[in-house]
N, CA and C atoms as an extended XYZ file, in Angstrom:
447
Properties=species:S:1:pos:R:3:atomname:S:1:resname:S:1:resid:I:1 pbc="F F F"
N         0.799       -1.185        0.000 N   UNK     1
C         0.000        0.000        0.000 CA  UNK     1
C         0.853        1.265        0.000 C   UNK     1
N         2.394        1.337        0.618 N   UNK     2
C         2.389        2.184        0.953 CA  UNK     2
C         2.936        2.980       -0.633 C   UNK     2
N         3.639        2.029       -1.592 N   UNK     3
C         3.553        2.598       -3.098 CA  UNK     3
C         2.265        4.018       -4.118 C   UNK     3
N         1.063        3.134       -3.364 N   UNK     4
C        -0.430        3.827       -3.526 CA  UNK     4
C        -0.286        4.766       -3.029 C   UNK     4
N        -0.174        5.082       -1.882 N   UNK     5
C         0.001        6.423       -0.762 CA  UNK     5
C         0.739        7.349       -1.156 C   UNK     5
N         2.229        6.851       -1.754 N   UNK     6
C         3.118        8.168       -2.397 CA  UNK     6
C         2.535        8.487       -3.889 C   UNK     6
N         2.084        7.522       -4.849 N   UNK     7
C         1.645        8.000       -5.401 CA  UNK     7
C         0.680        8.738       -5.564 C   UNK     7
N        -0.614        8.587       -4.663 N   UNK     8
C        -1.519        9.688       -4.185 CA  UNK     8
C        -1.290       10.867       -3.769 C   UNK     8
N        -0.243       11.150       -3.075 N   UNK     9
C         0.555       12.158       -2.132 CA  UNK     9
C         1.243       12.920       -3.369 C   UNK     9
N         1.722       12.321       -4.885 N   UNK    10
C         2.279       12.932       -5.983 CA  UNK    10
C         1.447       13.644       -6.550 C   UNK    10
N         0.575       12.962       -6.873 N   UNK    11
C        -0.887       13.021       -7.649 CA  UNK    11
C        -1.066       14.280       -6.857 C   UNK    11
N        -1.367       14.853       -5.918 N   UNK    12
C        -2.157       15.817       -4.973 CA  UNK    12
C        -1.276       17.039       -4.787 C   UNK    12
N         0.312       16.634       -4.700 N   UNK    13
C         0.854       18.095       -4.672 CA  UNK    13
C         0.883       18.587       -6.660 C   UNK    13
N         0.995       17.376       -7.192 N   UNK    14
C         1.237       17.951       -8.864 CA  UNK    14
C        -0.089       18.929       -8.637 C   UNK    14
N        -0.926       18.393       -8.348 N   UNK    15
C        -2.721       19.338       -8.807 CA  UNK    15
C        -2.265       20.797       -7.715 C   UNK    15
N        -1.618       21.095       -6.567 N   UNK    16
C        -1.462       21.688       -6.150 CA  UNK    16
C        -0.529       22.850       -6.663 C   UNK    16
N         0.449       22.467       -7.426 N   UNK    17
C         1.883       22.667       -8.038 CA  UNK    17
C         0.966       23.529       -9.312 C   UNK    17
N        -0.008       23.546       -9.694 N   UNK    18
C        -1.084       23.997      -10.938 CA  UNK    18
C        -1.480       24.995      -10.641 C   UNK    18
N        -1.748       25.656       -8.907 N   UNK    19
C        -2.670       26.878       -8.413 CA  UNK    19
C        -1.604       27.775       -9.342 C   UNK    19
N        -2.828       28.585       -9.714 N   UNK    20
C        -3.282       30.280       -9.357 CA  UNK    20
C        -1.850       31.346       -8.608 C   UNK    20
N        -1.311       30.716       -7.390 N   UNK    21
C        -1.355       31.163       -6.224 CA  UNK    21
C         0.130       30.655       -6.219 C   UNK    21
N         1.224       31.436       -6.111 N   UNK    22
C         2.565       31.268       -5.896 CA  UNK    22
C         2.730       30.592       -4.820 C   UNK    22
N         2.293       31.067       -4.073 N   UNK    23
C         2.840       30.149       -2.246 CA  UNK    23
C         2.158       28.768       -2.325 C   UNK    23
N         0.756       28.369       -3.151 N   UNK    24
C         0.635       26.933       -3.010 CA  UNK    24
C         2.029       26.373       -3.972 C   UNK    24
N         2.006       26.669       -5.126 N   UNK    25
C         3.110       26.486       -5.904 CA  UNK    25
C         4.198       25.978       -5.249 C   UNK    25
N         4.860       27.058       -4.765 N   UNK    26
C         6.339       26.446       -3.999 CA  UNK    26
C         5.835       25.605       -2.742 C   UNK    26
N         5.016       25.612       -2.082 N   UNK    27
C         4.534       24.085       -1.265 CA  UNK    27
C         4.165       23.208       -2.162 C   UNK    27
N         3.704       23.169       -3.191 N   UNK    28
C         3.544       22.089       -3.958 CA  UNK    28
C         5.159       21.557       -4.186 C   UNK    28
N         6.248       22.321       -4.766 N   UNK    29
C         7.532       22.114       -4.824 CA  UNK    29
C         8.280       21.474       -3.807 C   UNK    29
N         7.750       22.494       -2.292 N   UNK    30
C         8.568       21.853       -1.288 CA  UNK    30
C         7.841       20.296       -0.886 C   UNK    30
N         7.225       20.151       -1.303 N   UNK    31
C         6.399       18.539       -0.847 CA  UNK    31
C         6.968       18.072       -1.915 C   UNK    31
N         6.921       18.075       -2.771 N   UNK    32
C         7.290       17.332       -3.979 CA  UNK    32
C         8.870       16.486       -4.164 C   UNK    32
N         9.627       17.689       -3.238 N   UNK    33
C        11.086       17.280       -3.545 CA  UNK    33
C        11.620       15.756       -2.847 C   UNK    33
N        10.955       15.856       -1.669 N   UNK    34
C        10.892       14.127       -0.993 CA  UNK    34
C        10.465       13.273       -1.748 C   UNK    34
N         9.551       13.328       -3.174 N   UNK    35
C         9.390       12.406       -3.953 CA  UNK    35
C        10.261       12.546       -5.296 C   UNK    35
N        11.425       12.903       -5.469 N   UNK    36
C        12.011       13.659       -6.787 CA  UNK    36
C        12.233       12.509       -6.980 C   UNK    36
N        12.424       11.128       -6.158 N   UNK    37
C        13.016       10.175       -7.399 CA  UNK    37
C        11.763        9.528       -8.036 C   UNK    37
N        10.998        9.644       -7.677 N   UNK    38
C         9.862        9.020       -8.619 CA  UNK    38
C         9.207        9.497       -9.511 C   UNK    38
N         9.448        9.202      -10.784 N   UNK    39
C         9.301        9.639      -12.204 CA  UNK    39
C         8.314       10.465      -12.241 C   UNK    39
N         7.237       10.428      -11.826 N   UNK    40
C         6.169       11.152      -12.463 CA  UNK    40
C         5.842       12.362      -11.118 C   UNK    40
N         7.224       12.651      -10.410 N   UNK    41
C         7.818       13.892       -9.277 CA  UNK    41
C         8.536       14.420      -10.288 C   UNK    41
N         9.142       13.977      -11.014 N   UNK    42
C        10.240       14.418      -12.017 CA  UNK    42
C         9.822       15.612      -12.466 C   UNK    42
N         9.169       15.149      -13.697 N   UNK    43
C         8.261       16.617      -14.921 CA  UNK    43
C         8.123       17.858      -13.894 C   UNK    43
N         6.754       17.178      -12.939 N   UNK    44
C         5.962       18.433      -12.546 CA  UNK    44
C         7.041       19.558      -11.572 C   UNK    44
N         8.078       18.788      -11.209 N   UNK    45
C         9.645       19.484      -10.384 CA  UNK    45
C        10.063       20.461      -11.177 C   UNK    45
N        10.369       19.803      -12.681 N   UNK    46
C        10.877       20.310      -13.244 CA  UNK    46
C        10.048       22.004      -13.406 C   UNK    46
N         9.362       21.497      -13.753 N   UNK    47
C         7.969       22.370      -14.477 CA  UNK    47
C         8.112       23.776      -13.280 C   UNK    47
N         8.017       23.733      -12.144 N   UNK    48
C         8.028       24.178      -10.508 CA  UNK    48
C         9.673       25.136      -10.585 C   UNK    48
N        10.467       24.428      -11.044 N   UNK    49
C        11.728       24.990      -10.900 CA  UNK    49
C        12.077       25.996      -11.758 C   UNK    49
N        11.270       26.110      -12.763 N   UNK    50
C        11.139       26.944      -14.354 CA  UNK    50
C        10.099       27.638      -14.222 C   UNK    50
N         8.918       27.964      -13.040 N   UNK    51
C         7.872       28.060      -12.967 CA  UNK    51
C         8.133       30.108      -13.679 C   UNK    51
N         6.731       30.020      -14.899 N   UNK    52
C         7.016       31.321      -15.274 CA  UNK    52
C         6.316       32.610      -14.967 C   UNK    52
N         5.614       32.608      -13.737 N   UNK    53
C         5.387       33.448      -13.073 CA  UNK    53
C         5.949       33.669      -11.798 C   UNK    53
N         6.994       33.164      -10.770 N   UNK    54
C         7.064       33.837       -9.922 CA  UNK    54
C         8.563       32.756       -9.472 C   UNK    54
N         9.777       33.755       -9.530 N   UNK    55
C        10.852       33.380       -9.134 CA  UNK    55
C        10.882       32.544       -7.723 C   UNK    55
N        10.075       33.076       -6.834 N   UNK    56
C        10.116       32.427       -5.852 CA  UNK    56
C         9.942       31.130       -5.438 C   UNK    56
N         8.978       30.331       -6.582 N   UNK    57
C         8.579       28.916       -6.716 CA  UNK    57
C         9.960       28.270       -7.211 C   UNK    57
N        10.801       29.026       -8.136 N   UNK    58
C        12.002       28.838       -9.150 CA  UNK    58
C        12.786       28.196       -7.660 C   UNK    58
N        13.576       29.481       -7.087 N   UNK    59
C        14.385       29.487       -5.785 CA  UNK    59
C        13.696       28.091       -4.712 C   UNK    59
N        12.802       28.222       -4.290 N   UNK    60
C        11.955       27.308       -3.030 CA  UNK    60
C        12.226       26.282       -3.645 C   UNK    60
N        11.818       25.728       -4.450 N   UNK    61
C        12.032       24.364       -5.147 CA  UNK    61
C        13.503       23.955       -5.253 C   UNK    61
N        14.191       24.664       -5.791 N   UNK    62
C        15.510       24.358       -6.562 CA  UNK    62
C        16.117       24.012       -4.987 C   UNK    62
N        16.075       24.931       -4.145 N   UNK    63
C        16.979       24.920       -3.124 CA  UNK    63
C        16.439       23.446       -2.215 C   UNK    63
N        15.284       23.439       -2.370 N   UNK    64
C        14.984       21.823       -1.290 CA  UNK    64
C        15.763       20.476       -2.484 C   UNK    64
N        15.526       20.995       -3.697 N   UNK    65
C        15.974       20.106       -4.335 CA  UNK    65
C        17.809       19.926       -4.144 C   UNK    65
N        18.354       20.745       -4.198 N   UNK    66
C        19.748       20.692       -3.867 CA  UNK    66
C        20.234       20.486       -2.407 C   UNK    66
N        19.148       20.476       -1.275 N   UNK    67
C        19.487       20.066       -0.300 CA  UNK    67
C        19.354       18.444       -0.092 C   UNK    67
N        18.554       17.717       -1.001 N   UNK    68
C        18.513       16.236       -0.924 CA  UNK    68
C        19.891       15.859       -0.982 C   UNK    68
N        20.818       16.815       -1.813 N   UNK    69
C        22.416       16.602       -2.253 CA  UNK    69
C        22.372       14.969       -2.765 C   UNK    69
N        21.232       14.549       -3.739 N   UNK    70
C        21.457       13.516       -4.329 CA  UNK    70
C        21.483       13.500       -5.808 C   UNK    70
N        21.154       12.341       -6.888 N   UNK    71
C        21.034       12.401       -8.170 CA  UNK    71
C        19.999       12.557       -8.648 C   UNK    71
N        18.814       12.471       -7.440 N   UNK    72
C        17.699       12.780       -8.464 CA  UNK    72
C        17.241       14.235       -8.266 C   UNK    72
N        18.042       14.550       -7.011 N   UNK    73
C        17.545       16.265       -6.912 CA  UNK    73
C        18.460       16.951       -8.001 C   UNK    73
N        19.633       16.372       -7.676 N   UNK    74
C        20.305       17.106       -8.736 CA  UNK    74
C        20.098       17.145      -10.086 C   UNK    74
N        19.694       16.307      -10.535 N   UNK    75
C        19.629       16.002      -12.155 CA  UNK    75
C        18.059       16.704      -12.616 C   UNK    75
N        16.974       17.434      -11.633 N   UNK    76
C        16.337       17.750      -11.998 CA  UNK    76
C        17.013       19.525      -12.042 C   UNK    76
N        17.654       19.955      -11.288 N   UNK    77
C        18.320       21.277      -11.142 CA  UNK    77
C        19.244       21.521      -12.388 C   UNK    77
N        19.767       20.048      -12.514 N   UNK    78
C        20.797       20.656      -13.726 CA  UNK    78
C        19.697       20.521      -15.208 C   UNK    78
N        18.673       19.784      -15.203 N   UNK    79
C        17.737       19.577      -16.149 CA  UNK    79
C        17.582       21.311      -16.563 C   UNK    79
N        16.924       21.443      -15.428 N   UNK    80
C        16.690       23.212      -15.852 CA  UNK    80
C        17.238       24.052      -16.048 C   UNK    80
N        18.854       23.954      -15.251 N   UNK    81
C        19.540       25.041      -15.589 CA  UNK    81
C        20.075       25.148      -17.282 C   UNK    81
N        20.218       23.968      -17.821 N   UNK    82
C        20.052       23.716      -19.049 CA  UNK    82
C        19.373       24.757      -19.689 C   UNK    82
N        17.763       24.672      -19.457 N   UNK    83
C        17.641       25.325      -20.312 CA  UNK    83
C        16.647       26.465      -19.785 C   UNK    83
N        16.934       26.580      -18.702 N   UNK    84
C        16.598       28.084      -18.171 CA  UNK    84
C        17.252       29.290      -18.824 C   UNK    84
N        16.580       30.389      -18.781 N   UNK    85
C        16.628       31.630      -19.529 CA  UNK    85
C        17.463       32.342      -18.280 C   UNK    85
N        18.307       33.347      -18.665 N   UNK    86
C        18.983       33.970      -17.860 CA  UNK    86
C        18.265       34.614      -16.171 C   UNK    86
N        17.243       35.143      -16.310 N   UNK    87
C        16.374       35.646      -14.705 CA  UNK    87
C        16.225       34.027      -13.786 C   UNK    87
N        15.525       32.819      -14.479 N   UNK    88
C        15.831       31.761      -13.961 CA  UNK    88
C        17.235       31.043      -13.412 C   UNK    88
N        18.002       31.329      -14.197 N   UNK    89
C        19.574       30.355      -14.227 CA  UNK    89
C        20.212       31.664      -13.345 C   UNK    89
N        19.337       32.450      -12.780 N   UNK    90
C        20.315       33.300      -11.776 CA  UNK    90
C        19.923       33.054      -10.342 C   UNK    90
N        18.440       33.005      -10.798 N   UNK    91
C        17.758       32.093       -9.003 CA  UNK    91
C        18.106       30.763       -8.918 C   UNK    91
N        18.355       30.409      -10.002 N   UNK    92
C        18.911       28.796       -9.506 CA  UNK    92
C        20.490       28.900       -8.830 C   UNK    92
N        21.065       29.770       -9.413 N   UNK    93
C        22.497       29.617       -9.059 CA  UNK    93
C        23.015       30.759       -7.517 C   UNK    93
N        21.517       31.082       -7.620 N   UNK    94
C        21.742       31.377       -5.640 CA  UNK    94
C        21.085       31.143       -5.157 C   UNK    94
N        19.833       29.736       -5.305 N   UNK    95
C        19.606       28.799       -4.455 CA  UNK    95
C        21.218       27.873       -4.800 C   UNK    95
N        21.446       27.336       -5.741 N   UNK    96
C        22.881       26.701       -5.451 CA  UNK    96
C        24.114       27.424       -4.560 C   UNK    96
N        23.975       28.947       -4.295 N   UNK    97
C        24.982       29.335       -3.340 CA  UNK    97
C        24.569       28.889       -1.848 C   UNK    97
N        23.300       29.381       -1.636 N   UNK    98
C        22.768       29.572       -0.566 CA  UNK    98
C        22.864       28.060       -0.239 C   UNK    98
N        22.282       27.013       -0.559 N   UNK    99
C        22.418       25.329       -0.215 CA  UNK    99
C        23.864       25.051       -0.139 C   UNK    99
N        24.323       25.163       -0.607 N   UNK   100
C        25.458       24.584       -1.091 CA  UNK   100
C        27.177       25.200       -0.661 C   UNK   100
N        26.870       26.556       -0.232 N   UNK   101
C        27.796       26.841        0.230 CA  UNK   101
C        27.895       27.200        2.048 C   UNK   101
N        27.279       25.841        2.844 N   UNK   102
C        27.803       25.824        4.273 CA  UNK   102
C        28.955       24.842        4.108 C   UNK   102
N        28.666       23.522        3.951 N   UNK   103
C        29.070       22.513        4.221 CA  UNK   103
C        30.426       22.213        3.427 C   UNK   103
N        31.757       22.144        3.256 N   UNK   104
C        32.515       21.396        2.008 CA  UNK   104
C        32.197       20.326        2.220 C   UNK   104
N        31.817       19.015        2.510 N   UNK   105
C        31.602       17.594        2.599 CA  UNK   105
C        30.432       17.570        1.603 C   UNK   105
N        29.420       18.610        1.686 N   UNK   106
C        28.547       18.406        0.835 CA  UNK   106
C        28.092       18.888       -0.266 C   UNK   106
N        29.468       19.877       -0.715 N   UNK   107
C        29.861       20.641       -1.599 CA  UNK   107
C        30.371       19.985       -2.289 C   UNK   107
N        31.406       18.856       -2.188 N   UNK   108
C        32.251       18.398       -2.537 CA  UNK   108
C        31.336       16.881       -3.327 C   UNK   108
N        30.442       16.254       -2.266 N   UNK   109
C        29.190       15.417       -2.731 CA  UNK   109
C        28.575       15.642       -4.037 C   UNK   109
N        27.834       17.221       -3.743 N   UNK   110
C        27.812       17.792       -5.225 CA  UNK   110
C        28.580       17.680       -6.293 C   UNK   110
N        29.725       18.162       -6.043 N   UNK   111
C        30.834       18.060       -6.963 CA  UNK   111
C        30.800       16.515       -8.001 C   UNK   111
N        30.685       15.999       -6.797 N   UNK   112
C        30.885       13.951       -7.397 CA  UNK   112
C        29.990       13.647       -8.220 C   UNK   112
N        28.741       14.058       -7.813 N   UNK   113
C        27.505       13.184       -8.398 CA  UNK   113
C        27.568       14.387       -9.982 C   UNK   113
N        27.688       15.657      -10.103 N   UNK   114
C        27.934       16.546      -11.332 CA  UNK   114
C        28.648       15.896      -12.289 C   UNK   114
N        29.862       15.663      -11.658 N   UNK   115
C        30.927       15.026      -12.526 CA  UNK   115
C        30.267       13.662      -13.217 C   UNK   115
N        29.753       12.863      -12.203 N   UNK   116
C        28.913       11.403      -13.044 CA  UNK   116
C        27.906       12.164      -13.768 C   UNK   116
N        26.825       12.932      -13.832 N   UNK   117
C        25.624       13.369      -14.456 CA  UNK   117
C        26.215       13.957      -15.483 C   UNK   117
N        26.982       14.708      -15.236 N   UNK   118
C        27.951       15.400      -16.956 CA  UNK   118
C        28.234       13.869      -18.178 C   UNK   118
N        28.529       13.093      -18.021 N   UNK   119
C        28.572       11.611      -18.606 CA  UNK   119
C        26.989       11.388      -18.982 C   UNK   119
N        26.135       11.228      -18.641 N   UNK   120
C        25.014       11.269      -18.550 CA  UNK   120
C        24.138       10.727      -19.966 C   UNK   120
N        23.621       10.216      -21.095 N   UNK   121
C        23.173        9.748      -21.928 CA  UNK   121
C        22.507       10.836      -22.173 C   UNK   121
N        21.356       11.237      -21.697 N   UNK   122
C        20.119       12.314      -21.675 CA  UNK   122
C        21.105       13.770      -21.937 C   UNK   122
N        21.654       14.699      -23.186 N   UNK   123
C        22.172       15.239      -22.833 CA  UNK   123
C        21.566       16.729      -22.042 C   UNK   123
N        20.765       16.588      -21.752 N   UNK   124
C        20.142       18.144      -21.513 CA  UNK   124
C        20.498       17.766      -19.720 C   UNK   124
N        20.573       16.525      -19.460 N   UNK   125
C        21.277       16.201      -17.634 CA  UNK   125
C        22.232       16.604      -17.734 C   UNK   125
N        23.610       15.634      -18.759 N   UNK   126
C        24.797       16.026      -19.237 CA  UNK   126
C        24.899       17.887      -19.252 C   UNK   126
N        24.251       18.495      -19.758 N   UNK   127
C        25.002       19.881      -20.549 CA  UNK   127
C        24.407       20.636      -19.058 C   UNK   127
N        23.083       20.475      -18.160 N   UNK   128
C        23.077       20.958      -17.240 CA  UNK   128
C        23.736       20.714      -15.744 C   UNK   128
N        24.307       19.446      -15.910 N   UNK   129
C        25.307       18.912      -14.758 CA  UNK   129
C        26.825       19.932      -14.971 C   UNK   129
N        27.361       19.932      -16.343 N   UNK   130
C        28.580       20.822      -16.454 CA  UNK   130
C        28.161       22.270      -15.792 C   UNK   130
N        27.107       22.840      -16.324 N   UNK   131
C        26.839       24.222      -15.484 CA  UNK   131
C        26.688       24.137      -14.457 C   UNK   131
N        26.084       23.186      -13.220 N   UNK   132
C        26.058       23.159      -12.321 CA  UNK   132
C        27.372       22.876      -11.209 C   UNK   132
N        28.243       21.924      -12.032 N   UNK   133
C        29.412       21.980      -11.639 CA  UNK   133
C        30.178       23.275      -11.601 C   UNK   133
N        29.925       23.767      -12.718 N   UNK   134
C        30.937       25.031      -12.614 CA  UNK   134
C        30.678       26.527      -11.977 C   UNK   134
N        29.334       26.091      -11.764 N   UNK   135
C        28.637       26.738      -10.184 CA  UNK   135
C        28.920       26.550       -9.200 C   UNK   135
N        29.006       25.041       -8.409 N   UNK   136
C        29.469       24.553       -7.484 CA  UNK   136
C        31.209       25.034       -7.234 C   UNK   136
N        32.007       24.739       -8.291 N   UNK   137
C        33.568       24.735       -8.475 CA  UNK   137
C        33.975       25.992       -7.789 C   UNK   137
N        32.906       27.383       -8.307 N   UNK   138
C        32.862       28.951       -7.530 CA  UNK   138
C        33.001       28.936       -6.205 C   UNK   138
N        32.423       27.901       -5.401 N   UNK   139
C        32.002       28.598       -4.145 CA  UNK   139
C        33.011       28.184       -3.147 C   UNK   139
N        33.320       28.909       -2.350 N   UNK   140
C        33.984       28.742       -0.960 CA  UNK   140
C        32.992       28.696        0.400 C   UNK   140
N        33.271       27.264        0.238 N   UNK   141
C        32.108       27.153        1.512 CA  UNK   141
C        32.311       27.461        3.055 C   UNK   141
N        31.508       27.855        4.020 N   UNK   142
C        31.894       28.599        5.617 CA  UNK   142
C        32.466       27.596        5.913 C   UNK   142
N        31.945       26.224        6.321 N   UNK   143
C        32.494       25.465        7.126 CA  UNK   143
C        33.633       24.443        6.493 C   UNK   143
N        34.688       24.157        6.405 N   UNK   144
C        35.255       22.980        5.735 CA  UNK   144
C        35.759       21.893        6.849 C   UNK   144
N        35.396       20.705        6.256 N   UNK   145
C        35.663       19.283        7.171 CA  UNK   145
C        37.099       19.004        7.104 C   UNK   145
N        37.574       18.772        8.731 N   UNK   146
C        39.196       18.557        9.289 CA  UNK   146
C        39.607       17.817        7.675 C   UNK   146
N        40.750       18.550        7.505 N   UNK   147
C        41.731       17.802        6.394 CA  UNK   147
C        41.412       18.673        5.550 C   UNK   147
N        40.644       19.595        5.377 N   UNK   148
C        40.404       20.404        4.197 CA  UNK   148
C        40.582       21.549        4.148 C   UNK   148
N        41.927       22.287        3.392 N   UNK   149
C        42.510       23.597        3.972 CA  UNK   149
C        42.322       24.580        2.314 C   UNK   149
């Protein structure tokens, strides 16, 4: 059952992710990102992260998505930065400061999984994993983990 349940729970923020209404929007996003690996979380993420009325859904989304610091958050971030238009690919790349630049351990995480997604078959993952890397590569993060000078 509990397969049914997330998919219901997808089903309900996508219809949510549709309002009118910016702030349901980016709650539709921020619910959504706990399901990014399941395909049909994918699109409507995407869709949320590119959203063309209100940067703020762009930023809210992108940034929960880059805090999963995995491949499926990531590969939907670099999906878009792909082919985001410059006002977008600038909120994405300071939700990528803002996430991404406390931690080096998880800066560096980033770093790893970019480098595999740049390889990538799908090239629009590929061509948006290189930008995202070379976003990531910028930042000097506050905290860095013992051994890292």
């Amino acid at each position: 059952m509990g397969g049914d349940l997330r998919r219901a729970a997808v089903a309900a923020l996508v219809e949510l992710g549709r309002s009118d209404d910016f702030r349901d929007r980016a709650d539709a996003g921020h619910g959504l990102v706990g399901f990014a690996e399941m395909p049909e979380a994918a699109g409507p993420l995407l869709e949320l992260v590119l959203d063309p009325d209100d940067t703020f859904v762009t930023r809210h989304t992108a940034q929960g998505l880059l805090r999963r610091n995995d491949r499926a958050g990531l590969s939907i971030v670099a999906s878009a930065l792909a082919v985001a238009g410059p006002n977008h690919g600038d909120w994405i790349s300071t939700a990528v400061k803002d996430v991404c630049g406390i931690f080096s351990s998880e800066l560096d995480e980033a770093l790893r999984v970019c480098a595999e997604m740049a390889l990538d078959t799908d090239e629009r993952v590929a061509a948006g994993a290189r930008l995202l890397h070379r976003i990531l590569a910028r930042i000097d993060p506050v905290l860095r983990s013992v051994g890292h000078e």
